[in-house]
gemmi code that builds the backbone of each chain (N, CA, C; Angstrom):
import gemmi

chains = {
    "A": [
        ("UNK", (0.842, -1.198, 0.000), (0.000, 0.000, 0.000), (0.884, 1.258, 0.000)),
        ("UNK", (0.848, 2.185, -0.717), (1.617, 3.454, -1.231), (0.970, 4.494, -0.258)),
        ("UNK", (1.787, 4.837, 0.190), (0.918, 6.333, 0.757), (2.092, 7.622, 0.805)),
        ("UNK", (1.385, 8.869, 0.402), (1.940, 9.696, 0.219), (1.346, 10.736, 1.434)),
        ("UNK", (2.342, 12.373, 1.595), (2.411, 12.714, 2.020), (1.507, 14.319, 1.887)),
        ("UNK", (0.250, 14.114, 2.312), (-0.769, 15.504, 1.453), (-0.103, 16.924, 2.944)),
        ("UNK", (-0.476, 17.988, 2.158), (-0.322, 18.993, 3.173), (-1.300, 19.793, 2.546)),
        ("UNK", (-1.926, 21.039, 4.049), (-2.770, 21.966, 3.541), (-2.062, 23.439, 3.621)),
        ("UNK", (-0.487, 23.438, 3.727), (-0.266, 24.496, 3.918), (-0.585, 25.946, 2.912)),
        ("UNK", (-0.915, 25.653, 1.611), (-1.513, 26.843, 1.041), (-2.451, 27.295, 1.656)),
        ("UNK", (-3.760, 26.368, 1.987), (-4.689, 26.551, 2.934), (-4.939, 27.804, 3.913)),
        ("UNK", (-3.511, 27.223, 4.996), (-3.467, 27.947, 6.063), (-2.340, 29.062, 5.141)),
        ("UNK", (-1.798, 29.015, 4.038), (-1.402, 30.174, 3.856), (-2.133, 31.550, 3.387)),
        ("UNK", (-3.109, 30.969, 3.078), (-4.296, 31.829, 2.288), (-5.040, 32.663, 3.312)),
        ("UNK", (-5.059, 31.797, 4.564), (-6.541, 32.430, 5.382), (-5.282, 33.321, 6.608)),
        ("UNK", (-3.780, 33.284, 6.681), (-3.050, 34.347, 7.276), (-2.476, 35.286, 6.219)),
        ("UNK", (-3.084, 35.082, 4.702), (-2.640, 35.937, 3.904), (-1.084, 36.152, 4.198)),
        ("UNK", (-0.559, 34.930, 3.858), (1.183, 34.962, 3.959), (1.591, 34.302, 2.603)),
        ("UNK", (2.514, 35.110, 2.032), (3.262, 34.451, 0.848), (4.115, 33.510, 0.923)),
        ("UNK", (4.688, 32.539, 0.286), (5.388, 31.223, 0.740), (6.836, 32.089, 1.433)),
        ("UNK", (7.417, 33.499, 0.453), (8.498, 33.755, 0.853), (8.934, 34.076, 2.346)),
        ("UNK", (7.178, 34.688, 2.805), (7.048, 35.042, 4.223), (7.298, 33.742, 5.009)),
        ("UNK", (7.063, 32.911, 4.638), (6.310, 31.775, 5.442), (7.873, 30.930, 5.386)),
        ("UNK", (8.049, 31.527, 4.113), (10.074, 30.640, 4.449), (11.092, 31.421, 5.827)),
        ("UNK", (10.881, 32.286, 5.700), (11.240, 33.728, 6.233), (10.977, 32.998, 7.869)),
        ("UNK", (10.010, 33.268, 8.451), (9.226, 32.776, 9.539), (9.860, 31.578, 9.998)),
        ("UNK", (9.979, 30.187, 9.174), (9.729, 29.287, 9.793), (11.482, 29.196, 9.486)),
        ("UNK", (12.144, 29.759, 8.992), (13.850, 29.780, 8.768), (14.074, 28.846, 7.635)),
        ("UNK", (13.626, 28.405, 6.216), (13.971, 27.843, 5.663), (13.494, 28.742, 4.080)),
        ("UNK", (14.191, 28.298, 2.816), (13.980, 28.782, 1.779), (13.042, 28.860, 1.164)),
        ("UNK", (12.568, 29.770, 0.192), (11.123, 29.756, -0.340), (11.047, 28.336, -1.267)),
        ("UNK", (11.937, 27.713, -1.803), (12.172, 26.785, -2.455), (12.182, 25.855, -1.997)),
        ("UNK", (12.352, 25.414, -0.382), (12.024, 24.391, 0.530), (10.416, 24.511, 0.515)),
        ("UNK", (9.745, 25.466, 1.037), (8.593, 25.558, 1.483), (7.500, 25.447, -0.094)),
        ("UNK", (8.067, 25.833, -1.015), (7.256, 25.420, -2.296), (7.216, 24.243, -2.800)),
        ("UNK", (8.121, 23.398, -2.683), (8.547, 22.357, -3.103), (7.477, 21.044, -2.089)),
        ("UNK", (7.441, 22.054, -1.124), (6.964, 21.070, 0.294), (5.357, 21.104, -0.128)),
        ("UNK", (5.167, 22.314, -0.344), (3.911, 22.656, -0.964), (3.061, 21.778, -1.930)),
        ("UNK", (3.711, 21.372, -3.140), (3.317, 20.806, -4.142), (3.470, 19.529, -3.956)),
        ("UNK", (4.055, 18.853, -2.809), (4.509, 17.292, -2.446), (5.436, 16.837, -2.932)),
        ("UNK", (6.217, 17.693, -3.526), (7.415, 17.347, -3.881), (8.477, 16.981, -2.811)),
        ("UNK", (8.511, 17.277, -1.774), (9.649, 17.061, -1.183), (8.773, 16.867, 0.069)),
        ("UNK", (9.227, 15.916, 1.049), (8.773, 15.689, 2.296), (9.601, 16.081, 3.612)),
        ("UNK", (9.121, 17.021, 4.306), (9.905, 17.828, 4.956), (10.128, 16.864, 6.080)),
        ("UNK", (11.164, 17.250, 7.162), (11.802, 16.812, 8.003), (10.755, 17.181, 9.324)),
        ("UNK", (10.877, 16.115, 10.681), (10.200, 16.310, 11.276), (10.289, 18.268, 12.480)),
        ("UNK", (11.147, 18.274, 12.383), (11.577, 19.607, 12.476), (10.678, 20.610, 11.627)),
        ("UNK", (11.173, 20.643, 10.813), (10.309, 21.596, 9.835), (8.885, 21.392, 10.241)),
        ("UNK", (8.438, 20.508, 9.887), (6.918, 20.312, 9.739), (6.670, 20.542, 11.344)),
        ("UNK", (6.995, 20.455, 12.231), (6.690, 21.238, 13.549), (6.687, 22.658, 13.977)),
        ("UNK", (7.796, 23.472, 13.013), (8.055, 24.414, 12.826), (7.028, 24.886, 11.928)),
        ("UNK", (6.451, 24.698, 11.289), (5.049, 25.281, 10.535), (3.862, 24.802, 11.116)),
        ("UNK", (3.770, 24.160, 11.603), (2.736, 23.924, 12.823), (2.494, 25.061, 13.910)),
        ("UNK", (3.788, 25.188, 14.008), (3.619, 25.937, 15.972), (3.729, 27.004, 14.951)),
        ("UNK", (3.913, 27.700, 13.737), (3.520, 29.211, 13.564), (2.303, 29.288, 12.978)),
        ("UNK", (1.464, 28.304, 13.082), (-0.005, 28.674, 12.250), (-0.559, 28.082, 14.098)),
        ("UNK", (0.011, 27.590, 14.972), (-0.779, 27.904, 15.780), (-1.629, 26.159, 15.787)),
        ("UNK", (-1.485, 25.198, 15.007), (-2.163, 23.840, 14.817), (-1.572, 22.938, 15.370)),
        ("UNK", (-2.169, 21.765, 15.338), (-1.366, 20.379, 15.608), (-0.638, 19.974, 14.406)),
        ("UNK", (0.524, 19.571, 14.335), (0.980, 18.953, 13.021), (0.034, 18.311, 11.899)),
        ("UNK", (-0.726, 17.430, 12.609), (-1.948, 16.586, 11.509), (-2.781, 17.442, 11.076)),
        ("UNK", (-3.047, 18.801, 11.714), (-4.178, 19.090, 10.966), (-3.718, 19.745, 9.710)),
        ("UNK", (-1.926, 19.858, 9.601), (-1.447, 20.451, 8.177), (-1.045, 19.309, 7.372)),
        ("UNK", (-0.011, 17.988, 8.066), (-0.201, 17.067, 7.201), (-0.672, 16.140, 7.535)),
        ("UNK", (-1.034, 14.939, 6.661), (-1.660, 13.798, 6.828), (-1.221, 12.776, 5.890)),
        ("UNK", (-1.869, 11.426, 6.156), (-1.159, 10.511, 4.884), (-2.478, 10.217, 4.346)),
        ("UNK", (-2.268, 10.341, 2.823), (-2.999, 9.956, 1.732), (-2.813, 9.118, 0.869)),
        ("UNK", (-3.773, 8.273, 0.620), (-3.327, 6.806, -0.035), (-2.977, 6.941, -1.207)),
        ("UNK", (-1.904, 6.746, -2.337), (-1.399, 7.282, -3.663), (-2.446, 6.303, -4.783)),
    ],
    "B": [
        ("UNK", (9.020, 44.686, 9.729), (9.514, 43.488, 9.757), (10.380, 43.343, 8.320)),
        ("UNK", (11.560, 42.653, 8.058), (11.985, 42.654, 6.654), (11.254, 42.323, 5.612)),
        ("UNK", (11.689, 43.085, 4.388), (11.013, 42.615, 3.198), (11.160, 41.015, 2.739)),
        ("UNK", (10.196, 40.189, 2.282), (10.762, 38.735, 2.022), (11.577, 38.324, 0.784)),
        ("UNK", (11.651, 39.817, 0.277), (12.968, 39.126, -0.288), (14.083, 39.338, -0.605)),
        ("UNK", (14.188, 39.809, 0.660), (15.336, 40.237, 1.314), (16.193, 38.833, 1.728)),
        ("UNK", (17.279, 38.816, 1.623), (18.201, 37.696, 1.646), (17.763, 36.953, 3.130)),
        ("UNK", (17.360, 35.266, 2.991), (17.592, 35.114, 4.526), (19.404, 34.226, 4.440)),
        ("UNK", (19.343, 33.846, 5.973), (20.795, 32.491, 5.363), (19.741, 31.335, 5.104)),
        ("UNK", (18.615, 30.986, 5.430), (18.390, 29.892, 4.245), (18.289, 30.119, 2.740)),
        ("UNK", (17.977, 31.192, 2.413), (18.450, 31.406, 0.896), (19.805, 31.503, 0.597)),
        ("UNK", (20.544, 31.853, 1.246), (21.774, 31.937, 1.092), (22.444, 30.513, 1.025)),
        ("UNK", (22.108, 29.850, 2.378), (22.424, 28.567, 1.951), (22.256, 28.066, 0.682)),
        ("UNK", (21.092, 27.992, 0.134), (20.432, 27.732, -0.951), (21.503, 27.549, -1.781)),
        ("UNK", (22.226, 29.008, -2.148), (23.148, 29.972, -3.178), (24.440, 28.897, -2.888)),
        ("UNK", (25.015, 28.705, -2.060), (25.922, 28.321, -1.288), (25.576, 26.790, -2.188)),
        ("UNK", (24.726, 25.918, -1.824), (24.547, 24.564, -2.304), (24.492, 24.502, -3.740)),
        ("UNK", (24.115, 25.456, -4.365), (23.723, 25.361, -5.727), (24.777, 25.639, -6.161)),
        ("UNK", (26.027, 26.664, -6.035), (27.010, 27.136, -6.781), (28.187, 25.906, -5.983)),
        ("UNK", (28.073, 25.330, -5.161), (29.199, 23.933, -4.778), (28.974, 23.033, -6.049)),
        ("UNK", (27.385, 22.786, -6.254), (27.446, 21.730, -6.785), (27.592, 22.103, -8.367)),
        ("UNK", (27.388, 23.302, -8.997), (27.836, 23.795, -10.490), (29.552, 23.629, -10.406)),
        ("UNK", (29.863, 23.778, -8.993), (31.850, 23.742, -8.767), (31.869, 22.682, -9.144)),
        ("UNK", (31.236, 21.504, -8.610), (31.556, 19.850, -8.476), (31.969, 19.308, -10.082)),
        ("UNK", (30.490, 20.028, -10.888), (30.158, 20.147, -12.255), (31.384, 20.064, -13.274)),
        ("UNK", (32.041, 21.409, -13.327), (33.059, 21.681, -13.607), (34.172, 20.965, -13.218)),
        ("UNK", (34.462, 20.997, -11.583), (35.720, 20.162, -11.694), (35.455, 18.443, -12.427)),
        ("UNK", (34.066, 18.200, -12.752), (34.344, 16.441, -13.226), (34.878, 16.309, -14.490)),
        ("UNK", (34.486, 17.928, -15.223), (34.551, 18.154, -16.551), (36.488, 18.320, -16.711)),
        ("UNK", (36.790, 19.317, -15.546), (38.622, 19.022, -15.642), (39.058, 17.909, -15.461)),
        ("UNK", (38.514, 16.741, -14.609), (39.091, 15.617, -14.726), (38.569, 14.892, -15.570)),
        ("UNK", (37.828, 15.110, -16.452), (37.225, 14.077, -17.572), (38.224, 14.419, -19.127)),
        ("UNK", (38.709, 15.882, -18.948), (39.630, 16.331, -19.940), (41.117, 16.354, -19.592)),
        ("UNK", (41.682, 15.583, -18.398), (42.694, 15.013, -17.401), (42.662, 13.768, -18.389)),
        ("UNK", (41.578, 12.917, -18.705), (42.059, 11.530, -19.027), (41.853, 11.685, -20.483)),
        ("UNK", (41.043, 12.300, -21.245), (41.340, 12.614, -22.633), (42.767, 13.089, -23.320)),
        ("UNK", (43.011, 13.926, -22.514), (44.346, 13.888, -23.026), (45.713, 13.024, -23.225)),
        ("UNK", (45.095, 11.891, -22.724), (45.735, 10.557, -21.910), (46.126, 10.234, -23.479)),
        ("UNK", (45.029, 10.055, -24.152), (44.539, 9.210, -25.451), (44.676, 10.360, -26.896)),
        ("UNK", (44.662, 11.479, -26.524), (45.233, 12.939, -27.509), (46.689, 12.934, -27.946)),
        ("UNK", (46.670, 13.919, -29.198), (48.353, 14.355, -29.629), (48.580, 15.153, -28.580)),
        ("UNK", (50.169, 15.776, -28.433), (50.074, 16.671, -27.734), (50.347, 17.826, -27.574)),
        ("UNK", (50.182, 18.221, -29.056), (49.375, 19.729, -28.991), (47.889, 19.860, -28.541)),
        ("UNK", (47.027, 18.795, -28.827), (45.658, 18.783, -28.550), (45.780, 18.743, -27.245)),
        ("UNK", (46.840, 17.811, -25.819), (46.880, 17.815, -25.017), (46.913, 19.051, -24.165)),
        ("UNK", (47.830, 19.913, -24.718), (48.326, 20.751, -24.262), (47.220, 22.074, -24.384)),
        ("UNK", (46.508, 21.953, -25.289), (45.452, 23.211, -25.564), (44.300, 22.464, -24.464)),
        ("UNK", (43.567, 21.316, -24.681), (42.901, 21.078, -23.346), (43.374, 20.779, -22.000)),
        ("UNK", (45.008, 21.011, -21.783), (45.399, 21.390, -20.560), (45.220, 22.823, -20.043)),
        ("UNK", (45.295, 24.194, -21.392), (44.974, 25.315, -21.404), (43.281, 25.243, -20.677)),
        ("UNK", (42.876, 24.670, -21.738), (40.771, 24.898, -21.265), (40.763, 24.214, -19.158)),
        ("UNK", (41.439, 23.462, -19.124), (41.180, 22.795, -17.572), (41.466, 23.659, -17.306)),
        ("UNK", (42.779, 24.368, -17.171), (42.921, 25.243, -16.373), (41.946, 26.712, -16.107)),
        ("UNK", (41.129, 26.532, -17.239), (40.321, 27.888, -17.422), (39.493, 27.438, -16.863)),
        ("UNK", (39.114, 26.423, -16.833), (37.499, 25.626, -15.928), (38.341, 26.084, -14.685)),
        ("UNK", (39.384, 25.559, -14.242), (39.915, 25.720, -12.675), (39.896, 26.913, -12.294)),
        ("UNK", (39.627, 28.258, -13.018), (39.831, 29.190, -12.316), (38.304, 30.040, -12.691)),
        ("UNK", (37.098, 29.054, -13.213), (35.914, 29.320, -12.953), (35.448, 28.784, -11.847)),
        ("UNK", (36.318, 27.583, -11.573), (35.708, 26.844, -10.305), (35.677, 27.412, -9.019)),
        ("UNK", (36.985, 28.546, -8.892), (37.466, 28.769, -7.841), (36.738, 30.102, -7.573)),
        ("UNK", (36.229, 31.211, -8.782), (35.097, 32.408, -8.363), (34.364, 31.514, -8.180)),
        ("UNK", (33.494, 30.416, -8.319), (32.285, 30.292, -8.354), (32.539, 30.219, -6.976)),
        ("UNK", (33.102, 29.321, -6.313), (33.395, 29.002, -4.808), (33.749, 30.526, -4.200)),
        ("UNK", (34.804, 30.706, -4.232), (35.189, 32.250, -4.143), (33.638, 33.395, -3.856)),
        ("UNK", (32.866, 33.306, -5.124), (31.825, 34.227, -4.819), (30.427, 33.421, -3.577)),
        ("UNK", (30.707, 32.596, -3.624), (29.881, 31.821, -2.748), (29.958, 32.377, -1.411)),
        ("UNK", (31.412, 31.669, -1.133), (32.084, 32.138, 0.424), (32.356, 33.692, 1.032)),
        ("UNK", (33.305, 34.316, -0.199), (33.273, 35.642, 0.356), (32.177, 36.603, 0.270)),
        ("UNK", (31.359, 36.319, -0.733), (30.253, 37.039, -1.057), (29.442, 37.305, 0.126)),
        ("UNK", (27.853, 36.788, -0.170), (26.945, 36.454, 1.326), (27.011, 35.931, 2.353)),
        ("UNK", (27.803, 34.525, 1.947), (28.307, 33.734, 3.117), (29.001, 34.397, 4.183)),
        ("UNK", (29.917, 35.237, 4.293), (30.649, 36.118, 5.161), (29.925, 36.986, 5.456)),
        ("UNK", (28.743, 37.781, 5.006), (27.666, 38.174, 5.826), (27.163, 37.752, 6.964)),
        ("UNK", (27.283, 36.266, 7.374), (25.915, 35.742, 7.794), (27.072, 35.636, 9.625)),
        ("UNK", (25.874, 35.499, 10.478), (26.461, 35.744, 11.725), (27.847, 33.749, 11.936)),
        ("UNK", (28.163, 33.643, 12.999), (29.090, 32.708, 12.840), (27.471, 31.593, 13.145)),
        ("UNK", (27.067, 31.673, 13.887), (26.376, 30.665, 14.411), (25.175, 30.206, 13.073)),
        ("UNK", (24.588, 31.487, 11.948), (24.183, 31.091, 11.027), (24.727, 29.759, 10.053)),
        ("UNK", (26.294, 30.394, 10.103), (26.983, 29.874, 8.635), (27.062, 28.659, 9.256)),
        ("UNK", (27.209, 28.305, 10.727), (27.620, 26.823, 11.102), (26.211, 26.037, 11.115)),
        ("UNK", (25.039, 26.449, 11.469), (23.583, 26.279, 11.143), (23.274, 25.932, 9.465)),
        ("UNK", (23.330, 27.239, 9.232), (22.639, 26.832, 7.556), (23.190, 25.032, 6.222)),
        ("UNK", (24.247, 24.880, 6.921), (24.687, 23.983, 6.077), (23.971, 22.567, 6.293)),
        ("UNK", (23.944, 22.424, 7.603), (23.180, 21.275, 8.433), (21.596, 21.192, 8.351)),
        ("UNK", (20.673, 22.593, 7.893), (19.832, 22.513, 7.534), (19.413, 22.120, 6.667)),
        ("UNK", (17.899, 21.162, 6.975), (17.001, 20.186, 6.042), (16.238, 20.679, 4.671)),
        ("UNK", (16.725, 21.722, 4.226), (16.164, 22.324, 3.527), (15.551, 21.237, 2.072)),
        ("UNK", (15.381, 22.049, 1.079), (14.769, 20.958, -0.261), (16.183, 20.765, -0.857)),
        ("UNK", (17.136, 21.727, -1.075), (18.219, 21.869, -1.919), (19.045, 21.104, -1.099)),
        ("UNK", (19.388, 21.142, -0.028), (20.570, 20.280, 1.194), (20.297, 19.080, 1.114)),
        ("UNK", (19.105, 18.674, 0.919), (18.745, 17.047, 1.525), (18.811, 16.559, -0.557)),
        ("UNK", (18.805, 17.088, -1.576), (18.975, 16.981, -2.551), (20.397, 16.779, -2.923)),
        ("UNK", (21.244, 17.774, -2.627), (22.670, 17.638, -2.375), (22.984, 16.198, -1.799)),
        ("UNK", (22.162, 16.112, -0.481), (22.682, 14.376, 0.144), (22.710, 13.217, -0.196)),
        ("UNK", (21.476, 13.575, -1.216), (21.099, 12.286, -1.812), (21.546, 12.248, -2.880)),
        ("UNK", (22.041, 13.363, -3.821), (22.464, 13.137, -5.280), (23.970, 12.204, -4.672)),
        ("UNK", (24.793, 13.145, -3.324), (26.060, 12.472, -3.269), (25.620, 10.908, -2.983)),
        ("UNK", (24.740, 10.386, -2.196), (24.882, 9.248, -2.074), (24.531, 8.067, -2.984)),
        ("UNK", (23.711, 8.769, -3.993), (23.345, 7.908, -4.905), (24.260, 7.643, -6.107)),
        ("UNK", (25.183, 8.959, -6.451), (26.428, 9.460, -7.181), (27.405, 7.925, -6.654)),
        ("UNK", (27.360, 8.030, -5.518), (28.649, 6.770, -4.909), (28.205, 5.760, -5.562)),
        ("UNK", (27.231, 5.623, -5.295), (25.999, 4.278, -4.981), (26.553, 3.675, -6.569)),
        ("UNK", (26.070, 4.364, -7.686), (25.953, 4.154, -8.741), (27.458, 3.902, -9.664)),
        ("UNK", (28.104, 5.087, -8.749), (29.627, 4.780, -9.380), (30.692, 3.199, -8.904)),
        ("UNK", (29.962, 2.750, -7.809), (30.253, 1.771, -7.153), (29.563, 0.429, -8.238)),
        ("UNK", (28.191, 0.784, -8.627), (27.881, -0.513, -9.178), (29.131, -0.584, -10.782)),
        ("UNK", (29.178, 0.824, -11.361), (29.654, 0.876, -12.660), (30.794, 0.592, -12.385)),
        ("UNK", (31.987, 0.164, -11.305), (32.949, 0.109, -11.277), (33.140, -1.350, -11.011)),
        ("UNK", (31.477, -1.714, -10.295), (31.821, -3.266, -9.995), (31.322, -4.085, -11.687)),
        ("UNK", (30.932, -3.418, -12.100), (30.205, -3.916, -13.623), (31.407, -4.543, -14.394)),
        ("UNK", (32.361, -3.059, -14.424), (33.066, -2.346, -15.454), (34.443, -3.764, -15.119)),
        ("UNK", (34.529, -4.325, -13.581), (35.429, -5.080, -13.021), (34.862, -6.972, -14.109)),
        ("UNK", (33.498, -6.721, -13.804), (33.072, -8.161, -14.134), (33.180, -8.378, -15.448)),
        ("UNK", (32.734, -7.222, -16.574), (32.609, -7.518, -17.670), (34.681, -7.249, -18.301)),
        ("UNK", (35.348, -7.600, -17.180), (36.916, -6.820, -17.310), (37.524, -7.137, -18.908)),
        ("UNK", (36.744, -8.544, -19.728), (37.407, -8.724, -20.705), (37.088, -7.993, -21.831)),
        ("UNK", (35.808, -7.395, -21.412), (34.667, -7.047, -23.031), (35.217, -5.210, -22.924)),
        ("UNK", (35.594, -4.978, -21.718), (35.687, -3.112, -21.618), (37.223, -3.269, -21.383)),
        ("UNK", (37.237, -3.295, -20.449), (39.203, -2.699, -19.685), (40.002, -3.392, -20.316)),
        ("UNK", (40.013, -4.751, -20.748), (40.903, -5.036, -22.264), (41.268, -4.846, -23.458)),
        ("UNK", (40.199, -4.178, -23.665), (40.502, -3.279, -24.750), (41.017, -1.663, -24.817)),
        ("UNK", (40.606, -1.528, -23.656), (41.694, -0.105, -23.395), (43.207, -0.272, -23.093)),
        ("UNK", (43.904, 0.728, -23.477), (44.973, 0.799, -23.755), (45.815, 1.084, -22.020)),
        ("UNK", (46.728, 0.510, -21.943), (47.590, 0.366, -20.509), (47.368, 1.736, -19.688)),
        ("UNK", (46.429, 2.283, -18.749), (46.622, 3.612, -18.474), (47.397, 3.732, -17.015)),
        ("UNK", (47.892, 5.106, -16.809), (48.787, 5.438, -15.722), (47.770, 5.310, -14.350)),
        ("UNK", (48.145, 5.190, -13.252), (47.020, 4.937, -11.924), (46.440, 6.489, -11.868)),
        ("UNK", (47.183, 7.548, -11.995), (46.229, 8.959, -11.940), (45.459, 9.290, -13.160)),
        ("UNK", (45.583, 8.564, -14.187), (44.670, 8.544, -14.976), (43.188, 7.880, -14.449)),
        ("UNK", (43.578, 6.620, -14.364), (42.516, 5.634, -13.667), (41.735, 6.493, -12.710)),
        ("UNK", (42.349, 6.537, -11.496), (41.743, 7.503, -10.791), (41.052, 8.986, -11.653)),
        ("UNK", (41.945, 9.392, -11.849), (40.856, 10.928, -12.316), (39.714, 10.280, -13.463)),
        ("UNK", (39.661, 9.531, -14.313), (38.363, 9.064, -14.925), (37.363, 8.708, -13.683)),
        ("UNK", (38.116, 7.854, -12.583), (36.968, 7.601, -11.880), (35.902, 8.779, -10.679)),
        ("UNK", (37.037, 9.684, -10.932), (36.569, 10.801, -10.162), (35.771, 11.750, -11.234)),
        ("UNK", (35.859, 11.666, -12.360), (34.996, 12.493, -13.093), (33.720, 11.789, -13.174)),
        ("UNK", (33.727, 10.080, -13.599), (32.804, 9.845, -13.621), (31.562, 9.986, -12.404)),
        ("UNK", (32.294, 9.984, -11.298), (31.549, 9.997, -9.812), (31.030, 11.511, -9.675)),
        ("UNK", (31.789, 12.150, -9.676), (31.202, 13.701, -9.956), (30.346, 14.506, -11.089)),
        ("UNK", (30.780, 13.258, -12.397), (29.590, 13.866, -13.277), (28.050, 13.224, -12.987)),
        ("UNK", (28.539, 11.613, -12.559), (26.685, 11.066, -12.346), (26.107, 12.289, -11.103)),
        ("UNK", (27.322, 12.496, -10.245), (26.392, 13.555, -9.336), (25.664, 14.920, -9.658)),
        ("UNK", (26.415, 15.296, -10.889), (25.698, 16.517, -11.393), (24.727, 16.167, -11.824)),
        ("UNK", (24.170, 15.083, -12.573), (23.238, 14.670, -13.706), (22.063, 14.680, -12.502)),
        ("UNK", (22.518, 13.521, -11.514), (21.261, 13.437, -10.352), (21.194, 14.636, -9.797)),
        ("UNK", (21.799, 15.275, -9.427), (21.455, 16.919, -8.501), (20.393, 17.899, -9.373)),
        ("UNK", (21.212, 17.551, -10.887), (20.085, 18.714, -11.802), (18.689, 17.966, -11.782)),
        ("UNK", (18.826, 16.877, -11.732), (17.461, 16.061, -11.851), (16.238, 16.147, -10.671)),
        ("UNK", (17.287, 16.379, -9.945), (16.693, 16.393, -8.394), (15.636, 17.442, -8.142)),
        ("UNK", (16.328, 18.756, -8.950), (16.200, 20.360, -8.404), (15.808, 20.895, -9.481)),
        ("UNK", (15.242, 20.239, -10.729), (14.956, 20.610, -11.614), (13.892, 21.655, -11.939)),
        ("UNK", (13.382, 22.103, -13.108), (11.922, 23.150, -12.819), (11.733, 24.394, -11.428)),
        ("UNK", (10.883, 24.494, -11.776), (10.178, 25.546, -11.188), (9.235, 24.590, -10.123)),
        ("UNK", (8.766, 25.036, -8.621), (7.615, 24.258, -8.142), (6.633, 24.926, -7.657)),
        ("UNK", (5.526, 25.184, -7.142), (4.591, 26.167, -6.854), (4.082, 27.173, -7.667)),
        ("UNK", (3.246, 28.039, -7.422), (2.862, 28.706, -8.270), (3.694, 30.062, -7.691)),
        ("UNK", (4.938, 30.333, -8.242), (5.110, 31.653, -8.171), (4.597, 32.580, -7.955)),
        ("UNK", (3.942, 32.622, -9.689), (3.397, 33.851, -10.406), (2.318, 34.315, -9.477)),
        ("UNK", (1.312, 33.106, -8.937), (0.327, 33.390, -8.004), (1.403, 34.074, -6.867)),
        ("UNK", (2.309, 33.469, -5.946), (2.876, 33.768, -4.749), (3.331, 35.154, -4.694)),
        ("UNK", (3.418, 35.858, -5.842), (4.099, 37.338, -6.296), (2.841, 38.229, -6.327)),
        ("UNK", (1.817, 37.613, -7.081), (0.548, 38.360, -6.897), (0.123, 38.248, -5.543)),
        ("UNK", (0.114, 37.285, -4.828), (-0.054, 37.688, -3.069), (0.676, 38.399, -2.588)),
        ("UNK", (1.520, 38.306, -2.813), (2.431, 39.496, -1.858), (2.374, 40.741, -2.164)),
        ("UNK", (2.126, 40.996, -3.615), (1.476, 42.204, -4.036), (0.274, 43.205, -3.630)),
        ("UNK", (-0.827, 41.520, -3.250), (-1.737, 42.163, -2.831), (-1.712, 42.632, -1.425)),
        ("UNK", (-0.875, 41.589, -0.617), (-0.235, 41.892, 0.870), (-0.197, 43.213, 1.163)),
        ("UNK", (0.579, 43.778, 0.264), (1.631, 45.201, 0.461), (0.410, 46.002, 0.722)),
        ("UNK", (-0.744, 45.666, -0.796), (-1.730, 46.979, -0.782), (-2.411, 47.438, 0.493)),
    ],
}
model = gemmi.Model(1)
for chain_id, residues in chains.items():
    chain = gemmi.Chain(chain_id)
    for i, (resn, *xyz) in enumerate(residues, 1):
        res = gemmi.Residue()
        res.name, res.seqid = resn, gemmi.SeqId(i, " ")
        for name, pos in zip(("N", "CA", "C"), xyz):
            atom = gemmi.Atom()
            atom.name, atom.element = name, gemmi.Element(name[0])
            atom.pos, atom.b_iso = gemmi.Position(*pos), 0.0
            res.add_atom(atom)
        chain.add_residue(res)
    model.add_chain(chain)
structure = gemmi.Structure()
structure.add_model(model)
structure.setup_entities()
């Protein structure tokens, strides 16, 4: 069984009206990390993905989750 | 608060990873024209001993502008931080090197088995020859996987520029 890695961070980027560059800025990593992370291209480290959690203020799951491919 | 796009050290890092690995690029290309000349006249030798050396002293601004450039901006505790960070480009870097080994390891164990159909038919070479082919080849599969890695564009920019646009208003 395949499962991939969904995120809603546009989501929550939309409703704090933050641009990814902000949101790289913020959480200390490149806009090119955080876009990449965006589109599921790249699966961030557990660090990171805690680090965008605790600045939107959520539990980790409610930004990512696993989705069956 | 700063503008975002305004340099952070994870972009910088970024700069830093991307211009190592265009260095890596280049130097596989001086040692890939290290063993050509092996097998050249040598005037031909001697003019692509001229071009290496011109790659060698692109290699060394590229590095050069890396380090002294932004990098020497950044506080001490950044520059020792940013490299170790998980970023998309760092953990791309890790894996192109390990897969770069990975792969140069099978082609070397190949290149050993099939020893009568390939390396017998090449001509007696010197051990720093040997070696520098094998170091170009290891450094060029790593460029091929790194560009592959980091390839394109991802996200919607064009949208991410129009938000921030609208941000400002």
């Amino acid at each position: 069984m395949n499962e991939t890695l969904d995120n809603r961070i546009r989501v929550y980027r939309a409703e704090h009206r933050l641009s990814q560059a902000e949101l790289a800025r913020e959480i200390g990593v490149s806009r090119k990390t955080i876009s990449t992370i965006e589109v599921g291209r790249f699966v961030p480290s557990t660090v990171i993905a805690l680090k965008i959690a605790r600045y939107f203020g959520v539990p980790v799951e409610d930004i990512f989750s696993l989705k069956r491919a | 608060m700063p503008h975002p796009s305004e340099t952070t050290p994870a972009e910088l890092s970024d700069r830093l990873v991307r211009s190592t690995a265009m260095a890596l690029f280049v130097v596989s290309i001086i040692f890939a024209l290290a063993v050509v000349e092996f097998f050249v006249s040598p005037p031909t030798a001697t003019a692509l001993d001229w071009v290496g050396m011109g790659l060698g002293i692109v290699t060394v601004v590229l590095i050069a502008s890396s380090y002294f450039g932004p990098y020497r901006r950044m506080k001490p505790v950044e520059r020792s931080s940013c490299l170790a960070e998980d970023g998309f480009l760092q953990t791309s870097f890790r894996l192109a090197l390990a897969r770069s080994w990975m792969v140069t390891f099978v082609a070397l164990a190949l290149l050993q088995a099939l020893d009568n159909m390939v390396l017998a038919r090449l001509p007696e070479m010197p051990t720093d020859v040997v070696l520098q082919a094998v170091l170009a080849l290891m450094l060029l599969i790593f460029s091929v996987i790194f560009g592959f890695l980091v390839r394109g564009e991802d996200g919607d920019e064009a949208d991410d520029r129009s938000h921030e646009a609208e941000g400002r208003q």
